[in-house]
C-alpha positions in Angstrom: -34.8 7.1 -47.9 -34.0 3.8 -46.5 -32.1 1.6 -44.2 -31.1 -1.5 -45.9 -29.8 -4.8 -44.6 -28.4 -7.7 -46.8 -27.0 -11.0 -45.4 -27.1 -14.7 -45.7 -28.7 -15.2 -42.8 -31.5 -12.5 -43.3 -34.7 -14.7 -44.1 -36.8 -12.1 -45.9 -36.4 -11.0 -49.0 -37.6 -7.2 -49.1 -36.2 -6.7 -53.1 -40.3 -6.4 -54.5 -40.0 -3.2 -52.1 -37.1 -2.1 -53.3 -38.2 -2.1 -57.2 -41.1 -0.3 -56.1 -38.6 2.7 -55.1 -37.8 5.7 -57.3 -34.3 4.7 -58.6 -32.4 7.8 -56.5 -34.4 7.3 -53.8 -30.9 7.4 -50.8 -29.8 4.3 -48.9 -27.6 2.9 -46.7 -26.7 -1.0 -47.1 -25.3 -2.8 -44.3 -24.1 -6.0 -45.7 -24.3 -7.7 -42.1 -22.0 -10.7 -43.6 -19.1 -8.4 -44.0 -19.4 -6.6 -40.6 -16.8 -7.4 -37.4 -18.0 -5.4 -34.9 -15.3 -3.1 -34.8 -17.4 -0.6 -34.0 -15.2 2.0 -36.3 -18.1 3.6 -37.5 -19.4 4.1 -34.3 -16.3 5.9 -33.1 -16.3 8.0 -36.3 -20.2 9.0 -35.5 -18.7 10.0 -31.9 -16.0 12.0 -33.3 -17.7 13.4 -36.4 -20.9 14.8 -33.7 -18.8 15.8 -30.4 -21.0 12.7 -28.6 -20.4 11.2 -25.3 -19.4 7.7 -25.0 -22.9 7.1 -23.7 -25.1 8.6 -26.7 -24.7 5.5 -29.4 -26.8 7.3 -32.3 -25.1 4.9 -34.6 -24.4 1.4 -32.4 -22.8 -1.8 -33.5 -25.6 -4.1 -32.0 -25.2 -8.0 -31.5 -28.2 -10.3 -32.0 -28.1 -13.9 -30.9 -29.8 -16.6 -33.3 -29.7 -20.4 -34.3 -28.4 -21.4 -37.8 -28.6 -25.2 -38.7 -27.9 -26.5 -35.1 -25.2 -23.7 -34.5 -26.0 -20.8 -31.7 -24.4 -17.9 -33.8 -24.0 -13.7 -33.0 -25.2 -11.6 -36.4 -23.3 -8.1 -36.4 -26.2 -4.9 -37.0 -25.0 -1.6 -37.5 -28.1 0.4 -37.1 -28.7 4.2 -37.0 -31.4 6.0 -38.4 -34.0 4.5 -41.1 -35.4 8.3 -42.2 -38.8 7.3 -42.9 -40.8 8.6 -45.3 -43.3 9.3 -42.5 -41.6 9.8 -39.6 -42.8 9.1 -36.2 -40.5 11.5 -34.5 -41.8 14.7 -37.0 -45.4 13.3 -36.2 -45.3 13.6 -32.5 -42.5 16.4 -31.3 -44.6 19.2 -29.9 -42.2 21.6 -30.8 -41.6 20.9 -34.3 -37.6 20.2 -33.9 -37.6 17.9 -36.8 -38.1 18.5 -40.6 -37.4 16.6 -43.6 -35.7 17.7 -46.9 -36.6 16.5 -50.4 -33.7 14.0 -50.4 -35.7 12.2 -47.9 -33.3 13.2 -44.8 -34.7 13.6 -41.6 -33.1 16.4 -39.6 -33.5 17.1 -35.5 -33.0 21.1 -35.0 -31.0 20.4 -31.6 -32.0 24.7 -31.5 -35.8 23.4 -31.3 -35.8 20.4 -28.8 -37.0 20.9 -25.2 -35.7 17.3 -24.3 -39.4 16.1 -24.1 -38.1 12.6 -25.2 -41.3 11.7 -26.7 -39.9 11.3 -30.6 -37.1 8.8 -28.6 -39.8 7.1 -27.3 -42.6 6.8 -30.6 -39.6 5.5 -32.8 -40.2 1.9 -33.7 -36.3 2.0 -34.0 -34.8 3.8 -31.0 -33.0 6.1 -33.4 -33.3 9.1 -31.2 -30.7 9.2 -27.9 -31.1 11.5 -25.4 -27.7 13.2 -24.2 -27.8 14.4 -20.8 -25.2 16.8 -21.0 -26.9 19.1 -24.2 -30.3 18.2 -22.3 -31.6 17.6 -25.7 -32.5 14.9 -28.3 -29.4 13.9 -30.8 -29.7 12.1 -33.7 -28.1 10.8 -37.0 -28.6 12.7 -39.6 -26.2 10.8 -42.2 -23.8 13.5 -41.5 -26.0 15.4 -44.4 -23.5 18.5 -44.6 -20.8 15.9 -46.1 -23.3 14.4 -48.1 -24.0 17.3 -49.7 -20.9 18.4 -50.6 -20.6 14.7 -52.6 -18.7 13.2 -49.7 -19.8 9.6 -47.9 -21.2 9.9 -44.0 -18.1 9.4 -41.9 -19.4 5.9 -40.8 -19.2 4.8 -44.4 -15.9 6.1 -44.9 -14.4 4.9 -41.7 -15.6 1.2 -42.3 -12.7 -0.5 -42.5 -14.7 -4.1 -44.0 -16.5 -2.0 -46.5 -19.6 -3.0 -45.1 -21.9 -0.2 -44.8 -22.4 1.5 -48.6 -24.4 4.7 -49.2 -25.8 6.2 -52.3 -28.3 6.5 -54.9 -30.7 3.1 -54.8 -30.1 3.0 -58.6 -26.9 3.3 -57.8 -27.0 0.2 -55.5 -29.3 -2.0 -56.8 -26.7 -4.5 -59.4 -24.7 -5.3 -55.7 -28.4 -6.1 -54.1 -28.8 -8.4 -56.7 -26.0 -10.2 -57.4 -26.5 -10.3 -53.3 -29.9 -12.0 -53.6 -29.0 -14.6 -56.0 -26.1 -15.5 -53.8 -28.7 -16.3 -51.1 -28.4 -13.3 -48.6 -31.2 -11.8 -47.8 -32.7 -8.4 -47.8 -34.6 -6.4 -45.1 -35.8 -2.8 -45.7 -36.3 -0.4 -42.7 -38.2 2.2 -43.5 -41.5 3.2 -42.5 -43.8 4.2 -45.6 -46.9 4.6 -43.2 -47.2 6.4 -39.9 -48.6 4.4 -36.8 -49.4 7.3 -34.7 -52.1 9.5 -34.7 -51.4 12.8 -37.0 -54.0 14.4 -34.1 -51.4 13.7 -31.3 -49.4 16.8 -33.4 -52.3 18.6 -33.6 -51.5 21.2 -31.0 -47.8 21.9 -31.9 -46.9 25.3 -33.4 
């Protein structure tokens, strides 16, 4: 599974990667050139999960940069990647997480003793602690609609049509036509896990 970015002012181009992929291998685009900020789907995540305004497992994030001699804000909506290796499966001592052949990686809320540690080995923050559950919450591309053919609720709430989710095969002729309009193309995934597997020696 991956987390895919496209925009003009995205400097690498990841698309080599991306061939390299098995063609219904899941992603989520974020075409960061349509995005407003709105932050619609990150109301819908609140709604769709019962969150608190405080637990953003899907935020609208801002990043400042320079294009040409112009100081300019570049819209990410971020959530989850779902690695292929997953940090957070690697390192919870009470096995809380587990993956399913689609590639999803799912946080059993049942499981989690509030540790913190997968929140903390993430190289992309996706796990959020929420005080009130005293657990770990996470996105899990609202898998039970996914399932039933239906798009995550952040997708279907996006008002700009900026956030697309399906089969890669099934997103790769937009990617394109993307790439030879000059955006460029970041995947965030991670194919290869940076911790230790003997950190997760000792859980059950």
């Amino acid at each position: 599974m991956s987390l895919i970015f496209v925009g003009k002012q995205i400097e690498r181009n990841d698309l080599p990667d991306i061939d390299g992929l098995p063609r219904d291998h899941v992603s989520m685009v974020v075409d960061i050139d349509r995005c407003i900020a709105c932050h619609g789907c990150e109301v819908a995540c609140f709604i769709e999960n019962d969150l608190p305004l405080s637990v953003r497992v899907n935020p609208q994030i801002q990043l400042g940069t320079e294009v040409g001699k112009k100081f300019t804000f570049l819209n990410f909506s971020m959530r989850c990647a779902h690695c292929d290796n997953p940090q957070c499966r690697l390192i919870c001592p009470v096995n809380a997480y587990k993956q399913d052949p689609d590639g999803f990686v799912i946080h059993n809320e049942e499981r989690c003793i509030g540790c913190q540690l997968c929140r903390i080995s993430c190289p992309y923050g996706a796990p959020k602690y929420d005080p009130e559950r005293g657990r770990v919450v996470k996105c899990d591309f609202c898998i039970e609609r996914v399932k039933k053919g239906q798009n995550p609720q952040c997708v279907s709430k996006c008002i700009m049509k900026a956030l697309r989710f399906g089969r890669l095969g099934d997103q790769l002729e937009m990617l394109a036509k993307r790439a030879s309009e000059g955006a460029g193309v970041l995947v965030m995934e991670n194919k290869e896990p940076v911790i230790d597997p003997a950190l997760s020696a000792t859980c059950p």
